[in-house]
C-alpha positions, 0 to 999 in steps of 0.5 A: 392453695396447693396450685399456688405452691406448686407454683412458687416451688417451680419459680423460686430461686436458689436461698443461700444456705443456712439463714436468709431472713428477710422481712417484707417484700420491700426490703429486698428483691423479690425471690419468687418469679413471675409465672402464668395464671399465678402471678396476681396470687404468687407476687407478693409472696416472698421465701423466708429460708431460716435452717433446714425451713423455707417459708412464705410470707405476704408483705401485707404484715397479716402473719406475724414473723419476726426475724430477730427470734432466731436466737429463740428457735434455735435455743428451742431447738438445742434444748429440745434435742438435748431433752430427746436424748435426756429422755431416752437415757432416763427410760433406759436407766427406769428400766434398767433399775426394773430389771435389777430390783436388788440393785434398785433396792440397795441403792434406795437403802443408801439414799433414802427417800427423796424428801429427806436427801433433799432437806437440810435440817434448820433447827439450829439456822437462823434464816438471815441476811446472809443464808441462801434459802435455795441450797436446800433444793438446789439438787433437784435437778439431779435427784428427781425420780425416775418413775416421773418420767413419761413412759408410755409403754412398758417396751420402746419408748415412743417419740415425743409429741410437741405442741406449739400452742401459738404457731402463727406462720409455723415456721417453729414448727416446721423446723422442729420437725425438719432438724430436731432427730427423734421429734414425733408428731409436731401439732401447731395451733393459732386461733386467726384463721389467715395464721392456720392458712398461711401454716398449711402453706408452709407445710405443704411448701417444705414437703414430705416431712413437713406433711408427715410430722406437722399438724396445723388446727384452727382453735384457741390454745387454752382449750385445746391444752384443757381438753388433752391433759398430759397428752404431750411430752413439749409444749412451746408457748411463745406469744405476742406478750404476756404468756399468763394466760397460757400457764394454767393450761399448758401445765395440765397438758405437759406429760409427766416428766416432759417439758414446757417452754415459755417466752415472756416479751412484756418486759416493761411489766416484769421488770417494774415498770407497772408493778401492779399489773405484774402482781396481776398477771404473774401473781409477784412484785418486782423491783427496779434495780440491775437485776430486773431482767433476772427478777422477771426470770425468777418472776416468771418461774414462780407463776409456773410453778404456781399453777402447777402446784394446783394440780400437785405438780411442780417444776425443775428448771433447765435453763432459763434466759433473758436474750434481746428483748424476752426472756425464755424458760424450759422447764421439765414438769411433774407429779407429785404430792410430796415433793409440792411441799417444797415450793416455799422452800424455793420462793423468796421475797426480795428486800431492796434498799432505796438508797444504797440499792442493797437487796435481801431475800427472805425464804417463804417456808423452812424445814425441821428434821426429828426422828428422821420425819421433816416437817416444813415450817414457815420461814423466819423472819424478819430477815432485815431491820425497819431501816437499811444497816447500810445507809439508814434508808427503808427498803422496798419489797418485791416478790415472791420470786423463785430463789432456787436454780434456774439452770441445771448445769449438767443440760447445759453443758450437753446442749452446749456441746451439742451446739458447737458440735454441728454449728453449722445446723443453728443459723444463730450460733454466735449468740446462743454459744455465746449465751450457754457459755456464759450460763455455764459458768454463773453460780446457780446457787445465788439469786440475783447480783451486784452491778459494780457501776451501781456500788461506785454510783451510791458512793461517788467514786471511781470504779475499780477494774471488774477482775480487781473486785472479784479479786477481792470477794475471792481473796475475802472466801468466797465465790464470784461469777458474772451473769448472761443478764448483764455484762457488767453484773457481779454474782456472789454469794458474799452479804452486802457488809462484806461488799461495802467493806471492799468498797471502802477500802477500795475508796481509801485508796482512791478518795473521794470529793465530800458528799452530803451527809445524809446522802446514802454513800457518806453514811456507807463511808463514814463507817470503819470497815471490819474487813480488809481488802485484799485486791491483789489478783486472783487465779479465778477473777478471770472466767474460763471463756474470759481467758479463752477470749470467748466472746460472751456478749455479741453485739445484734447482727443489724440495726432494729434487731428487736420486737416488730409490729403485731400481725394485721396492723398497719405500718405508719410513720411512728414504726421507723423505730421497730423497722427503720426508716428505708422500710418504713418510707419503702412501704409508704411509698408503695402505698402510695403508689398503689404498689401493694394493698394494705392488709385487712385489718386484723380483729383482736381475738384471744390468744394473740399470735405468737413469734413462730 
């Protein structure tokens, strides 16, 4: 092995800088040359150059790789040097408090246990339509304590361990450890023999830091997570799928305060499609609607913060995104009793109307403060009628998702900085600038939101201009943000009354033809609005990256930028739609000519290979 890659270091020729990403070996002259006794061994290799990383891939599609999850290692590799510094700055402030107990002990004195700033007293609030159930813990993020943190030592803290539960080719890895400052030991991990082989490769094949840093082991990631219980400050799960069966194990391996990265590419099942098998595999119950990519998000959160809670532990959103055709979350873990007893607080169940697409959530728990003591209660209920007030239709009902923030806006305002500030190091900048620009700027304390073309759909009228709406919620008291999910969504904490309110005056001014008068939109108009609209402009109804003129929704760099096929299957006809029609009949031609063998079939093993 180590002859071969000798041999590809010495006849490879020069990558352009930054990204060079290339797919097969059909698709593009080959990089490596011809050379010796090698040359059966080497020519169907090809250099994938992806940031500081140059891996090798063999066009027998054995290995699985898949370009268009750039974007993901690169937001992987943000957050995980912003995490690095966070870390560091938390061990400094754990031991600056050690150092000055009066100053620590004035400060509890001011602040009060954790459990009480957190909780809001709800004696007197009725848990309707309109209340946010996760304004009670939406600070979370800021107040969690310092003692949590992973502190290995009582001195210098340690430099985090990572573990890429699913590494396939290893290029994720590599990369961390080539680009990520501060990283320690990097362990890569797949249970497919031909995946750890071609990951010792590219080790080998990226030198003396690579070597030094990343560990490349045949086993089955479960077990391995099992049996080093809090033994890392990251894990990185990013599978071929569903990343359910991963969960219960990674949320023991994560050290106290570290962090678990989590991507789920079975978007049919989250986003409802197959229901049943979601409530199976993530223990919830989506619903159709706009908001579907934010509700598998929601879905994804909750399922974590499930397992965890087993092991009296639970989670603190960083951030958490739907990009291309995943979503991806990072979340920090962490101990304690107490604070578990929040979780209902967090979780919500969804109300969606199945006329006029009007959603409702209902809080599983609630608290009540006497005598300075909290207890946590079931949630009241129910929050909505047996027929929607709206329109008269029933409603569907889906979760329970998680209703609390999924961002903390203060990591990604210092990841965003981070990446503008040494843009030329992420080979996917345009779009994940794009994505914490727009993240930056959502309303973390509202779940879900409205599509304005859905609103003007169940009423049959024209739509009026997304700064015009906004105007009026703004100009109606209250708040108003768009959304990374949809370029087109509306999130606001305004109750579904007051929208249809705007919508019919809105209608007034723009009639429209006579509908059915049992249709959900003629039932909406037939009523007087209470509110008036006021669409005059408003200072706000522009975001700040609207008026920067930042460009928040990118289109994909090339055609067929999506999932490709499973490792170890073969390429047919039926795949022009995942790779295109040049590759497709590339390689079938090839075949054909005996060109190039077909790999070995792959055997189905558990857990399947991951994005890398």
């Amino acid at each position: 092995m180590r002859a071969v890659v000798a041999s590809l270091k010495l006849h490879r020729r020069p990558s352009k800088p930054n990204l060079c990403l290339l797919s097969s070996a059909v698709d593009q002259q080959p990089l490596l040359e011809m050379a010796g006794e090698g040359e059966d061994k080497v020519k169907d290799y090809v250099v994938i150059k992806e940031g500081e990383a140059e891996i090798l891939m063999h066009s027998s599609n054995n290995v699985f790789f898949n370009k268009a999850q750039v974007n993901n290692r690169d937001m992987s590799i943000a957050l995980l040097r912003t995490f690095i510094s966070k870390r560091r700055e938390e061990h400094a402030a754990m031991f600056d408090k050690k150092a000055n107990p009066i100053s620590k002990l004035s400060d509890d004195t001011n602040s009060g246990p954790v459990g009480e700033r957190s909780s809001t007293p709800h004696d007197e609030k009725s848990n309707g339509v309109c209340e946010d159930p996760s304004q009670d813990v939406q600070n979370d993020t800021s107040t969690e304590p310092l003692r949590t943190l992973s502190a290995k030592g009582h001195g210098e803290l340690k430099p985090p361990r990572v573990l890429e539960a699913l590494a396939a080719s290893g290029l994720r890895a590599i990369r961390y450890a080539r680009e990520v400052d501060g990283i320690g030991q990097v362990i890569a991990l797949d249970n497919d023999k031909a995946s750890v082989e071609a990951c010792q490769r590219n080790i080998q094949f990226n030198g003396s830091i690579a070597c030094s840093k990343v560990e490349s082991h045949l086993a089955d990631a479960r077990v391995h997570m099992l049996t080093h219980q809090k033994e890392f400050d990251v894990v990185d799960l990013d599978p071929y799928g569903s990343p359910s069966v991963f969960l219960d194990s990674a949320v023991q391996s994560v050290a106290d305060g570290g962090m678990l990265m989590c991507t789920a590419t079975d978007m049919a099942v989250l986003c409802g499609s197959n229901g049943e098998v979601c409530y199976s595999k993530y223990g919830s119950y989506p619903l159709k609607g706009k908001y579907c990519h934010e509700m598998a998000l929601r879905i994804l959160l909750a399922s974590i913060e499930s397992h965890a809670n087993r092991y009296k532990r639970y989670i603190v959103p960083i951030l958490s995104v739907h990009m291309d055709f995943y979503i991806r979350v990072f979340v920090r873990v962490y101990t304690s009793a107490s604070a578990m007893k929040k979780t209902p607080l967090k979780l919500s169940y969804v109300y969606q109307c199945v006329g006029c697409d009007s959603f409702h959530l209902q809080s599983l728990g609630r608290t009540i403060t006497k005598n300075n003591n909290v207890r946590y209660m079931p949630g009241f209920g129910p929050v909505v009628p047996q027929d929607c007030s709206d329109c008269g239709k029933k409603y569907n009902m889906g979760g329970p998702i998680w209703s609390a923030p999924i961002h903390d806006q203060e990591w990604v305002a210092s990841t965003l900085a981070d990446v503008t500030a040494e843009k030329e190091r992420y080979p996917a900048y345009d779009k994940i600038s794009a994505v914490l620009t727009t993240i930056s700027e959502e309303l973390v304390d509202v779940p879900l939101f409205l599509s304005l073309h859905n609103l003007c759909a169940t009423l049959k009228c024209t739509s009026p201009s997304a700064i015009m709406f906004r105007s009026a919620v703004i100009n109606a008291g209250y708040r108003i943000s768009g959304s990374h999910v949809n370029p087109l969504a509306q999130k606001t904490d305004a109750p579904m009354n007051v929208i249809w309110d705007i919508m019919r005056c809105w209608v007034k001014n723009h009639p429209v033809k006579p509908q059915p008068p049992e249709e959900s939109g003629s039932v909406i108009l037939s009523k007087e609005p209470t509110l008036q609209a006021n669409f005059a402009r408003a200072f706000a109804s522009l975001s700040k990256a609207q008026a920067k003129k930042v460009h928040r929704f990118p289109l994909n760099p090339e055609r067929h930028w999506g999932p490709k096929l499973r490792a170890g299957r073969q390429i047919t006809s039926k795949h022009v739609s995942l790779l295109g029609r040049d590759v497709v009949d590339g390689i079938l031609n090839n075949r054909d000519e005996g060109d190039s063998e077909p790999g070995p079939k792959r055997q189905k093993a558990e857990p399947t290979p991951s994005h890398p």
